[in-house]
C-alpha positions in Angstrom: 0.0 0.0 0.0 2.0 3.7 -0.9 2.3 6.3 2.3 2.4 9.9 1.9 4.0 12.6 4.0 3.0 15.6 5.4 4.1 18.9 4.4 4.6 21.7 6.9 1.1 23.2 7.1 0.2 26.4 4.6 0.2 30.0 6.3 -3.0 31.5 7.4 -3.9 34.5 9.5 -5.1 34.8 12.7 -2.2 33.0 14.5 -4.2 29.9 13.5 -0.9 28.2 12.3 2.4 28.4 14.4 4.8 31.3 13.7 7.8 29.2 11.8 4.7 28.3 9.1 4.5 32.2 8.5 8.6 32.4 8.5 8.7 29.8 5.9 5.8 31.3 4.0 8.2 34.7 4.0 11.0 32.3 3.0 9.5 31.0 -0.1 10.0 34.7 -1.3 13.8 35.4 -0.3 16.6 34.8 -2.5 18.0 31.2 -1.3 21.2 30.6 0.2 24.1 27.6 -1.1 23.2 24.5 0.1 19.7 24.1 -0.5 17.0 23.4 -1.0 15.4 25.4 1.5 18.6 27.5 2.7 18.1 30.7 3.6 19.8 33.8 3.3 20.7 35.8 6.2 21.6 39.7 5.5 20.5 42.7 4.5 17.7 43.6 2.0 19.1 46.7 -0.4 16.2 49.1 -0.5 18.7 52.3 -1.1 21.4 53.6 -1.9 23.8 57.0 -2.0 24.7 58.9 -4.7 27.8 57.3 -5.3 25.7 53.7 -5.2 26.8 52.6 -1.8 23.6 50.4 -0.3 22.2 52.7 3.0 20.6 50.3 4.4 21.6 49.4 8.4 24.6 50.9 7.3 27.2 51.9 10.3 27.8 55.7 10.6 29.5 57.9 12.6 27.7 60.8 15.4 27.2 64.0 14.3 29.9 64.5 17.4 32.0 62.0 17.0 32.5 60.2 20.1 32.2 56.6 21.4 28.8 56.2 19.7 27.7 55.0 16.6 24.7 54.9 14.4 22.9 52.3 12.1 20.8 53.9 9.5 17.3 52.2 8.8 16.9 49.3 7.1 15.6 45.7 7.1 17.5 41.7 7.5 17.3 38.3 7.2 18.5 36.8 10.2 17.9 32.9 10.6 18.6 30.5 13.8 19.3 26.8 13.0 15.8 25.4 12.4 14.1 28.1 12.9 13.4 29.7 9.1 14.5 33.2 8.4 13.7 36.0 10.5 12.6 39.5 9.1 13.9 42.6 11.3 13.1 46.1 10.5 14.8 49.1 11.9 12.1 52.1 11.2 14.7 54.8 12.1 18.5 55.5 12.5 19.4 54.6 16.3 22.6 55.0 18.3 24.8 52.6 19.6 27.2 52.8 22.5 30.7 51.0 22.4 32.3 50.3 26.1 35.4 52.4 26.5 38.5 51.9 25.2 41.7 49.9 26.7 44.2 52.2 28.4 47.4 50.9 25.6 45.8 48.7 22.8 43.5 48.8 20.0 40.1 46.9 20.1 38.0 45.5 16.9 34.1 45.7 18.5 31.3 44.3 16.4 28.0 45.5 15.6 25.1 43.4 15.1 21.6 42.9 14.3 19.9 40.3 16.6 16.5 38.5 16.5 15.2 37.4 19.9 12.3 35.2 20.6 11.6 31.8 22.3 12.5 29.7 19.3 16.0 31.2 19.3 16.5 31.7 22.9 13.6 31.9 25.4 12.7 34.7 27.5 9.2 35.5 26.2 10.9 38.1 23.3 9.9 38.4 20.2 11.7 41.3 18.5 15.2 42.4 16.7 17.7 45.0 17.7 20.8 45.9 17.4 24.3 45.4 19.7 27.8 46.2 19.5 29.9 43.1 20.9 33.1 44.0 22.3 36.2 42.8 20.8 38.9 41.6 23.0 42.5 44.3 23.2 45.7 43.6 21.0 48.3 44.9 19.5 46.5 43.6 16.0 43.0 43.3 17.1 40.6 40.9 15.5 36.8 40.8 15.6 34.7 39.2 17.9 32.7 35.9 16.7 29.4 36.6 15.3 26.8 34.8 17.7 23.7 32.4 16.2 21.4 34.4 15.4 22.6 37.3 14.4 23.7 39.0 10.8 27.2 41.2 11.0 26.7 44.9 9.8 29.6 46.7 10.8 33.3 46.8 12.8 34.0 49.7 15.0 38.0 50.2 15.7 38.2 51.1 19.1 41.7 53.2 19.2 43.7 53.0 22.8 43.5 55.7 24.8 47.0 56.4 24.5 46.3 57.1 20.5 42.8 58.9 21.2 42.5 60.0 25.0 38.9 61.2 24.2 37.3 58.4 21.8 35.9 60.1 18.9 35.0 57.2 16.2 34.4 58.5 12.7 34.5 57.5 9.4 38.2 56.1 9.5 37.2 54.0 12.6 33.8 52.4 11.4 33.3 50.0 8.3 30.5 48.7 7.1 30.2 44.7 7.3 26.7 43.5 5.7 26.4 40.7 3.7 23.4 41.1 1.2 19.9 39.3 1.2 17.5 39.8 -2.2 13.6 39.0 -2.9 13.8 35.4 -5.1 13.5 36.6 -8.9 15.7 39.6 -8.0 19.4 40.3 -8.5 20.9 40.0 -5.2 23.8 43.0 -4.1 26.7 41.8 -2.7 27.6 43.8 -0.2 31.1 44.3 2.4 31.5 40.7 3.7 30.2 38.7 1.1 32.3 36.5 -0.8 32.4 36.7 -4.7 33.5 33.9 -5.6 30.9 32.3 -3.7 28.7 29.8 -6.0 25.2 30.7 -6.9 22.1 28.8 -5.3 21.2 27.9 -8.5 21.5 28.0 -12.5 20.0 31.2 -13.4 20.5 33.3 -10.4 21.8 36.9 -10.5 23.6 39.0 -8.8 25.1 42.4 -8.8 28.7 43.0 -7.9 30.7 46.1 -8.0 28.1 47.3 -10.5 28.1 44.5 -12.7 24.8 42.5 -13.3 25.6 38.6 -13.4 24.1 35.4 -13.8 25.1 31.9 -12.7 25.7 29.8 -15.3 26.5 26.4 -13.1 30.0 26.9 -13.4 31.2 30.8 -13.0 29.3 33.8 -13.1 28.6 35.5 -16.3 28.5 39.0 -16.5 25.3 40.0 -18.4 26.1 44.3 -18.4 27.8 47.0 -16.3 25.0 49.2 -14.0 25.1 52.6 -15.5 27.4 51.7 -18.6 26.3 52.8 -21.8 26.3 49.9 -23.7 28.4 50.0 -27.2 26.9 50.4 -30.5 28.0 51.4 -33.9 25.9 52.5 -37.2 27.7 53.4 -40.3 27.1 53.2 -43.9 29.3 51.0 -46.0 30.9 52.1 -48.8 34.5 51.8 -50.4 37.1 52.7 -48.6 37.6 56.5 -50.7 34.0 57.0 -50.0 32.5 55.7 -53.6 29.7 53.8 -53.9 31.3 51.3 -55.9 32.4 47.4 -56.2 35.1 46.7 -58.1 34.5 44.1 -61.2 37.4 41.9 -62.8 37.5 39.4 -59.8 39.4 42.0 -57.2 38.4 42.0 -54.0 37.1 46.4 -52.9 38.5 47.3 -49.4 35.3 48.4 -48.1 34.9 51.4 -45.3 31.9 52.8 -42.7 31.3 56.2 -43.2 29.1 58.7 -41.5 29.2 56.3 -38.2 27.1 56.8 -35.2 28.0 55.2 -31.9 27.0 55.1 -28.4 29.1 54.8 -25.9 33.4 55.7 -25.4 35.6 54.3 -27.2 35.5 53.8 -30.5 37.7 53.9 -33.5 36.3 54.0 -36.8 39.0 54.4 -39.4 40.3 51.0 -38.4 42.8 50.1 -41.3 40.9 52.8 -43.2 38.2 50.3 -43.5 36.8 49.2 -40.2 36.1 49.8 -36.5 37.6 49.5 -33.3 36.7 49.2 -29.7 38.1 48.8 -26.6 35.8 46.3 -24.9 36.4 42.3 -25.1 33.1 40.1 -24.7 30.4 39.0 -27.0 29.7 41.3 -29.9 27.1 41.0 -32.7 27.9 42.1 -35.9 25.5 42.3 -38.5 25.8 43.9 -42.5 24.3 44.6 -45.4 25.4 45.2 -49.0 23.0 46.8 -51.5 24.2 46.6 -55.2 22.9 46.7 -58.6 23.5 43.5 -60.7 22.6 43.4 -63.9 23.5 40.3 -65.8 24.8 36.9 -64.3 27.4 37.2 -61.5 27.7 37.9 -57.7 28.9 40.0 -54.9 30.3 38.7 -51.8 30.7 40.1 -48.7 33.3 39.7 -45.9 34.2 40.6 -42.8 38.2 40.2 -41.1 38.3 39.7 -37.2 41.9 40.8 -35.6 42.9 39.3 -32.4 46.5 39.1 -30.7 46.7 35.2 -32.4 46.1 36.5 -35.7 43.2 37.1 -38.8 40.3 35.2 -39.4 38.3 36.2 -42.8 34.9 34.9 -43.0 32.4 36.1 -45.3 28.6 36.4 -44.4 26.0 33.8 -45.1 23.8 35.8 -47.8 25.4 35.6 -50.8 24.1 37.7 -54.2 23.2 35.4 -56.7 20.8 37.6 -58.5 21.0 37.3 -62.4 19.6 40.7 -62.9 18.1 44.3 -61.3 19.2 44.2 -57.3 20.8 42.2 -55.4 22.3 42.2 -51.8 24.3 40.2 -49.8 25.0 40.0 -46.0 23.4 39.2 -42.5 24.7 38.6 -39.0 27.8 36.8 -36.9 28.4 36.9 -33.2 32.1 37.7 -32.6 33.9 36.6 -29.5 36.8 39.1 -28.5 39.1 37.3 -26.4 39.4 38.9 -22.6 41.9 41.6 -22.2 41.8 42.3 -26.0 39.9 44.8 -28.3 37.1 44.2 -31.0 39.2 44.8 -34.3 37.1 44.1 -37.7 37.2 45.5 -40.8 35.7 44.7 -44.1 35.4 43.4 -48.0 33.4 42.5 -51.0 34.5 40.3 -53.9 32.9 40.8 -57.1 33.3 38.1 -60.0 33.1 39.5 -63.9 33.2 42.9 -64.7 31.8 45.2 -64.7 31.7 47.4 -61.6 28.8 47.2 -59.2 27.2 50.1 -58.0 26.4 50.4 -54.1 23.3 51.3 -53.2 22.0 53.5 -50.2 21.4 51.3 -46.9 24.7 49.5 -47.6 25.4 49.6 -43.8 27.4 47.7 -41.2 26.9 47.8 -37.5 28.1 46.7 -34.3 26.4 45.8 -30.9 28.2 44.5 -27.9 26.2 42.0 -25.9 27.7 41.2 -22.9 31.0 39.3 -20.9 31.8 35.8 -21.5 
């Protein structure tokens, strides 16, 4: 005879279900931790951030006077106790935070946390979060102090020895900022101070954003998909011959073909590559995609080609429309995805071969253009 199981009951109002059914319900929408499935995420969730893009969020900041307090700003965390699902703490407003003094001859490394309290974590009849500085111990080269269970790190505080700093006065120099971040599942997730980048992702497809850069996991590393706030490259430019006519040679020569009139977006850029191409700085994935307008009017073909430069040498491939019209128009082009190795430049540049004379004309809309995609 088959046996089921039962599942951990669904979340309802009312307190008519216990309160880890409503912490897992809030966990089935929180980006997960490694390890899973069902590992959490402790941290903080980015809801702002400055005007240099620094996360604000219980972000560690010094008095208005300095002295031997500190303030958190607001924010929200994750915090989660072994078996207990994830915990969501809010700090509505920025608070101050007292350090204990400091040593008479040595340097101390005191660590702020946030801290969730309630009987599943460690009795007493609380249920709440706040936020405590834990004193380091004294030394010559202090270290921080362990982060307890149930708690999420947000900042160190140096504590300077009263023979450096008779009167503590902890600013800016004295206080870092230690968060680790937490995201919304679906959501990039900002990595923040004490996170570790080279950290796996929970899963194929997650992203992340790290010092600006948006990123996916692909299973093995993670991909960089665009820069936050980076224009991304592009290039327009008609195509002609290299001394501006609008012509294909005949007789079975290959034309040296140039852009002209280019319009780009984004830094960068060289267009009078070889006299006949483009340039850019940035490695990655690039698209490239042409088109070559011409008149034919009896039985031959144009070819176009393109010439890809790296540090190991030239590759010459042409594109996969050919012109094989026997009379009036024809055109020949279409699209390749170029991979610039890392560290180098894009580099192309560009041809036509035309077989039998005589010349053919190119037409307006002859264009080539450039569009990078993203990191490998």
């Amino acid at each position: 005879m088959p046996t089921g199981a039962d599942m951990t009951s669904v979340w309802s109002l009312q307190l008519r279900n216990p309160a880890r059914v409503g912490r897992m319900h809030d966990a089935a929408f929180l980006y997960p931790g490694p390890g899973g499935p069902l590992a959490h995420r402790d941290g903080v969730l980015p809801s702002a951030t400055d005007e240099i893009g620094v996360v604000t969020d219980l972000r560690i900041v010094p008095a208005t006077t300095p002295s031997r307090e500190v303030w958190v700003l607001p924010g929200q965390c994750v915090i989660t106790a072994p078996g207990t699902g994830p915990y969501l703490c809010t700090l509505e407003s920025a608070v101050p935070l007292m350090v204990d003094p400091a040593h008479a001859t040595l340097p101390r490394l005191d660590a702020v946390v946030a801290r969730v309290r309630d009987d599943a974590v460690s009795g007493g009849g609380i249920s709440k979060g706040d936020l405590i500085p834990i004193t380091g111990t004294p030394a010559s080269t202090p270290t921080a102090p362990a982060t307890p269970a149930g708690c999420t790190k947000i900042g160190h505080a140096l504590v300077p020895s009263l023979a450096t700093m008779p009167v503590t006065a902890l600013g800016t120099a004295q206080l870092s900022p230690q968060r680790k971040g937490a995201a919304v599942r679906g959501t990039p997730r900002h990595l923040l101070e004490a996170d570790d980048p080279n950290e796996a992702g929970p899963l194929i497809g997650a992203e992340r954003i790290y010092s600006r850069v948006r990123q996916v996991w692909t299973g093995l590393a993670w991909e960089t998909v665009y820069r936050i706030g980076d224009v991304r490259p592009t290039l327009y430019a008609d195509l002609r011959r290299d001394d501006g006519q609008m012509i294909v040679n005949g007789t079975g020569a290959y034309t040296n073909l140039g852009i002209f009139n280019p319009v780009t977006t984004g830094g960068g850029w060289t267009t009078n590559y070889v006299a006949r191409g483009a340039s850019h700085p940035r490695d990655g994935l690039w698209m490239l995609d042409m088109t070559l307008a011409s008149d034919v009017a009896s039985a031959r073909y144009t070819d176009a080609f393109y010439t890809q430069v790296t540090n190991a040498g030239s590759v010459t491939l042409p594109f996969p429309a050919k012109d094989v019209a026997a009379t009036g128009f024809g055109g020949t082009g279409g699209t390749h995805l170029l991979r610039v190795p890392r560290g180098e430049p894009l580099r192309v540049y560009f041809d036509a071969y035309k077989n039998n004379a005589p010349n053919a004309t190119i037409l307006a809309g002859s264009y080539a253009r450039l569009t990078w995609l993203g990191e490998p």
